[in-house]
C-alpha positions in Angstrom: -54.4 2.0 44.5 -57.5 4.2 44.0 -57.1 6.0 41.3 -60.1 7.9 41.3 -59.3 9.8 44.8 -57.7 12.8 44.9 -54.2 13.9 46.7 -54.3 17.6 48.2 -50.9 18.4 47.0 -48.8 21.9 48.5 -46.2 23.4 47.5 -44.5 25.5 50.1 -42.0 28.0 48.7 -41.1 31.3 50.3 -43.5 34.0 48.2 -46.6 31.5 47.3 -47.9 28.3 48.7 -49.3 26.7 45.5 -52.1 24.0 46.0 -53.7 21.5 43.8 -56.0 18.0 43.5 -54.4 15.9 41.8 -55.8 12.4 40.9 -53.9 8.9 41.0 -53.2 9.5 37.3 -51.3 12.3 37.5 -54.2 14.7 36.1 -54.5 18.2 38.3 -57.4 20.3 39.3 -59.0 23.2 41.3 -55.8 24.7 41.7 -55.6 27.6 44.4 -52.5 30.1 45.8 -52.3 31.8 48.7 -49.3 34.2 49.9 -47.0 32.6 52.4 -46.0 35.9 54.1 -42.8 34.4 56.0 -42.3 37.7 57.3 -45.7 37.3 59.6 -44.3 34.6 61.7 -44.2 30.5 61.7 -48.0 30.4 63.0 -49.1 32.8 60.3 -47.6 30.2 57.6 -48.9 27.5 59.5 -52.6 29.1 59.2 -52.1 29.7 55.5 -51.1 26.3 55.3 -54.2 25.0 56.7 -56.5 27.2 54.7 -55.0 26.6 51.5 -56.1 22.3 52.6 -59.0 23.5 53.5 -60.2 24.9 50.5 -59.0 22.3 48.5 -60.2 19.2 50.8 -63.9 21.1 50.7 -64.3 21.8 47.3 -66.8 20.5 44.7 -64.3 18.5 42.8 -63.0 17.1 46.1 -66.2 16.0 47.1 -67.1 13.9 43.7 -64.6 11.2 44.5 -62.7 11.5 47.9 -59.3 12.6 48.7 -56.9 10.0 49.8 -54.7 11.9 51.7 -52.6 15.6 51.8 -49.0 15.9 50.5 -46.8 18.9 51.3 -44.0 19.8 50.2 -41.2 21.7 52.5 -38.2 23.9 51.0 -35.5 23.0 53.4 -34.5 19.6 55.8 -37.5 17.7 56.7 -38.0 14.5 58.8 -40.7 13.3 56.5 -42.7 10.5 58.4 -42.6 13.0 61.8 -43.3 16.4 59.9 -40.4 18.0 61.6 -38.2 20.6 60.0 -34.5 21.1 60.7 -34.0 23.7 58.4 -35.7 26.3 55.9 -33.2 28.3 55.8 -35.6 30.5 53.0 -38.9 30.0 55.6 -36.4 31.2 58.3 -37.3 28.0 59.9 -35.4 26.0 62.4 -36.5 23.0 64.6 -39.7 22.9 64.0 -42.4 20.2 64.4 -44.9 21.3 61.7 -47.4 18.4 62.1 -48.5 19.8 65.5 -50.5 22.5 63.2 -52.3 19.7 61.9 -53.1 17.4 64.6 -57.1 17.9 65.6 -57.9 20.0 62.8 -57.2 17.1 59.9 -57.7 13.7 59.9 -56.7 12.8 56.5 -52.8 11.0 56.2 -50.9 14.0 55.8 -47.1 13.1 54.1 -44.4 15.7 54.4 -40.9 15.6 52.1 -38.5 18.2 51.1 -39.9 20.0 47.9 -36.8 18.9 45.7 -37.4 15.2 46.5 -40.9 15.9 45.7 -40.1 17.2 42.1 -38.0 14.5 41.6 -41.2 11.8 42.1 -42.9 14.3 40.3 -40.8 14.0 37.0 -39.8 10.2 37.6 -44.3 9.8 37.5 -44.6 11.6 34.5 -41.6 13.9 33.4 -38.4 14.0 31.9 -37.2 11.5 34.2 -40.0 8.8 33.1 -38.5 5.7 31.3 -35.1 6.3 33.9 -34.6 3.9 36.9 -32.0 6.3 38.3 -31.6 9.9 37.7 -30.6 13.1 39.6 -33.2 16.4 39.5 -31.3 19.8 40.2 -33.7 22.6 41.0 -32.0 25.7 40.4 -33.9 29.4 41.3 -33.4 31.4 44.7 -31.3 28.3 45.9 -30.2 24.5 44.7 -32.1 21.5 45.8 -32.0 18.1 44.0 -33.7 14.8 44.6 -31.6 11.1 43.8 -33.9 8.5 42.4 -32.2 4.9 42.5 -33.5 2.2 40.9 -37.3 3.9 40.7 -37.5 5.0 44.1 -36.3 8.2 46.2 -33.3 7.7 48.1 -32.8 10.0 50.8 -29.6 8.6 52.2 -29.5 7.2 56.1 -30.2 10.5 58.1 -33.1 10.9 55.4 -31.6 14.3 54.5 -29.3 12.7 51.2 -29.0 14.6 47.8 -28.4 18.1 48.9 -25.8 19.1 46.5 -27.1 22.8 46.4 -24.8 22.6 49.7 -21.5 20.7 48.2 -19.1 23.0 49.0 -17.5 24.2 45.8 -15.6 27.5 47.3 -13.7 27.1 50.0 -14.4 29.9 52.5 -16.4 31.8 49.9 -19.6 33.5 50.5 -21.7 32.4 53.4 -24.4 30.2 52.6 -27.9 30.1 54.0 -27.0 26.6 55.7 -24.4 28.3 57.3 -21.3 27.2 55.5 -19.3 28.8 53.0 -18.7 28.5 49.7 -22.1 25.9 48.6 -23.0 25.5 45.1 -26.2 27.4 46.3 -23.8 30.4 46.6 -22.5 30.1 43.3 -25.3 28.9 40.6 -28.4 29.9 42.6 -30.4 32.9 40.4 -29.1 34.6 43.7 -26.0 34.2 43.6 -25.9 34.8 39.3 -28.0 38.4 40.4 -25.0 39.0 43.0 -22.6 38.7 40.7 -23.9 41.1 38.4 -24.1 43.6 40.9 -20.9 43.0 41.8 -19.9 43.5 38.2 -22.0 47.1 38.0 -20.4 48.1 41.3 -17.1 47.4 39.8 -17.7 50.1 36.9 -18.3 47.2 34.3 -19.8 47.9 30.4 -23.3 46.0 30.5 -26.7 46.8 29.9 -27.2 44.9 33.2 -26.7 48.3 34.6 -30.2 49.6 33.4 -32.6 47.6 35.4 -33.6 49.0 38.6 -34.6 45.8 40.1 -32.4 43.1 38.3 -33.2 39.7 38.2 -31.6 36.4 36.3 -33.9 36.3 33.5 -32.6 39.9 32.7 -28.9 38.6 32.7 -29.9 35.6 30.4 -31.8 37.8 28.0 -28.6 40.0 27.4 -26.2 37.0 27.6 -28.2 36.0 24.5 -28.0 39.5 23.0 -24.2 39.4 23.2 -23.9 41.3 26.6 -20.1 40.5 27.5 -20.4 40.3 30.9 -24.0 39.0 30.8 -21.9 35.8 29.0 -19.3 35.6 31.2 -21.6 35.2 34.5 -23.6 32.6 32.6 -20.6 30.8 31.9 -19.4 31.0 35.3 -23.1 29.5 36.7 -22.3 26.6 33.9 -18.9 26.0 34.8 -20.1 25.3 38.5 -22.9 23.5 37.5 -21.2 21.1 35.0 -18.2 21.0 38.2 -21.3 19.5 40.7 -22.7 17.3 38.3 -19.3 15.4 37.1 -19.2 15.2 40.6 -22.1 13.3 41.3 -21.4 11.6 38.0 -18.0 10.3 39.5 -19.8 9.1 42.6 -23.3 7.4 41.0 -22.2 6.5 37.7 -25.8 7.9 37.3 -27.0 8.7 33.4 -29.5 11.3 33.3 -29.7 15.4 35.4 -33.0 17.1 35.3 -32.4 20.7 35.4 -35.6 22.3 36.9 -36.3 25.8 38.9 -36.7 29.5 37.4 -32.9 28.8 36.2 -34.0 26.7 33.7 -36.4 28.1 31.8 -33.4 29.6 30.2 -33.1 26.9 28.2 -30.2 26.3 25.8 -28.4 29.8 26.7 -27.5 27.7 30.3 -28.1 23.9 29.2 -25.7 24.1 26.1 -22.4 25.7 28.1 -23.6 23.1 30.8 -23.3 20.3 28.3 -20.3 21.8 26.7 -18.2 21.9 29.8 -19.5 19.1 31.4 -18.0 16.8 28.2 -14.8 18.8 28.1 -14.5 17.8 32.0 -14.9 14.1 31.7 -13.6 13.3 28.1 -10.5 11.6 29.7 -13.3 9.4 32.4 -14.2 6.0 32.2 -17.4 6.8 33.3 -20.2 7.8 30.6 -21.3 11.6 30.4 -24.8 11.9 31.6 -27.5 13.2 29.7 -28.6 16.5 30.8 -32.0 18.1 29.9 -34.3 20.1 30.5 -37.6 19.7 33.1 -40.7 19.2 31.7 -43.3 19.5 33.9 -42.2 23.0 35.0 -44.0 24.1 38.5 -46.3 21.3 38.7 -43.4 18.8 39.3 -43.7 19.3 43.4 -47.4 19.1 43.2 -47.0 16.0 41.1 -44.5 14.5 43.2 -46.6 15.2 46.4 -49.9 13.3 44.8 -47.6 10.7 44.0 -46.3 10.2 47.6 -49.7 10.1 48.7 -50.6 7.6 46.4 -47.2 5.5 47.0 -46.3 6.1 50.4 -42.8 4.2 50.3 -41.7 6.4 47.0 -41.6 3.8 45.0 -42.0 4.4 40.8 -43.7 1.3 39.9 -47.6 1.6 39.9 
């Protein structure tokens, strides 16, 4: 492994694409952003895309040692090795083959994985997740993704689309899901879902100094959960409760001992993580099965790009340097 090249790392999400170089040590430069600007079209993001590589593959720091290869990182269902996207539900995306945007324009390996599975390298590499053969990462923030790491390397399951449990259904015909079910945990403990709520609750005539933001958004509803806002508290406790629900679920299923929490959801720290904790012991208490750890990210919004350099630098998502 070289580790002096660079990886051209994206992260695709559905307001910024965020781009990086990233060396085969883990340490990032020359980051750049561009706006993705779904709302122009599949060929506009596609051109965006390519600029954003562009810029990074031709800049100084690029040129010192080499780049290796480009890593990109997809918010929905992604055939990795073919480039090919099912489904981005947030992109507005649906069968589409997004390494024919590439072809004759790079000619560097490009590597394409869903961006949760690329967090999930990211903080195995050099995260919370380090020093763990197996763990599940939750990303929680306008949806729920996760990535499954078993025994140091991803598993993505035999269709290659495993660890979705943003789309376990944990509300039988309840609201309607991007995916197109009902009822996923994305519908329930997403900062989408926690905002809906809320404005449920304000619709409904509810006391809470919710009510005063014009443009409310989850951090609002954690900062007045922590300054004793009734129903601020109960819709944070409602997030936990399905939260701690989907992960003794997987617990039941892996036996697995650590969850990453990671996404905007998480920077709320111990105001979410503790309930989480709280409830996710009081569910399993009576289990044969060991309560898994649960804590925090730490490598915030560099985990995709992380995860993406590490790909390029360990094509078959293996851990072990």
């Amino acid at each position: 492994m070289n580790l002096d090249k660079y990886a051209v790392c994206i992260d695709l999400g559905g307001t910024a694409i965020k781009g990086a170089l990233v060396d085969g040590r883990g340490k990032i430069y020359f980051r750049q952003q561009l706006p993705t600007q779904k709302e122009k079209g599949l060929e506009h993001v596609a051109k965006q895309l390519l600029l954003l590589v562009e810029k990074l593959e031709t800049s100084v720091t690029a040129k010192k040692n080499g780049i290796l290869g480009i890593g990109i990182g997809i918010p929905g269902w992604v055939r990795s090795r073919e480039g090919y996207v099912e489904l981005a539900p947030n992109l507005g995306w649906k069968n589409i083959n997004l390494r024919t945007f590439f072809e004759d324009k790079i000619t560097l390996p490009i590597y394409f994985e869903n961006d949760a599975n690329l967090a999930a390298l990211g903080e195995a590499w050099a995260g919370a997740g380090s020093g763990f053969s197996d763990f599940l990462f939750m990303t929680i923030g306008t949806g729920v993704g996760s990535g499954l790491i078993v025994q140091k390397k991803l598993y993505t399951g035999y269709s290659g689309f495993g660890s979705e449990i943003g789309h376990l259904q944990m509300v039988p015909k309840g609201v309607k899901c991007g995916c197109g079910n009902y009822g996923c945990l994305e519908t329930v403990a997403s900062a989408t879902a926690l905002v809906r709520r809320a404005k449920e609750e304000i619709a409904k005539g509810a006391k809470t100094a919710l009510a005063k933001f014009p443009e409310l958004e989850a951090k609002d509803i954690f900062t007045c959960a922590l300054q004793n806002d009734l129903i601020a508290q109960k819709l944070v406790a409602e997030v936990a409760d399905y939260l701690s629900a989907a992960i003794m679920n997987v617990a039941l299923l892996l036996d697995i001992p650590l969850i990453v929490l990671g996404g905007g959801v998480s920077a709320a720290g111990d105001i979410l993580l503790q309930p989480v904790r709280k409830m996710l012991e009081e569910k399993m208490h009576m289990l044969p099965q060991k309560i898994p750890q649960v804590m925090i990210a730490k490598l915030g919004n560099d985990a995709g790009l992380l995860g993406a350099a590490r790909l390029v630098f360990n094509p078959e998502r293996e851990m072990e340097r």
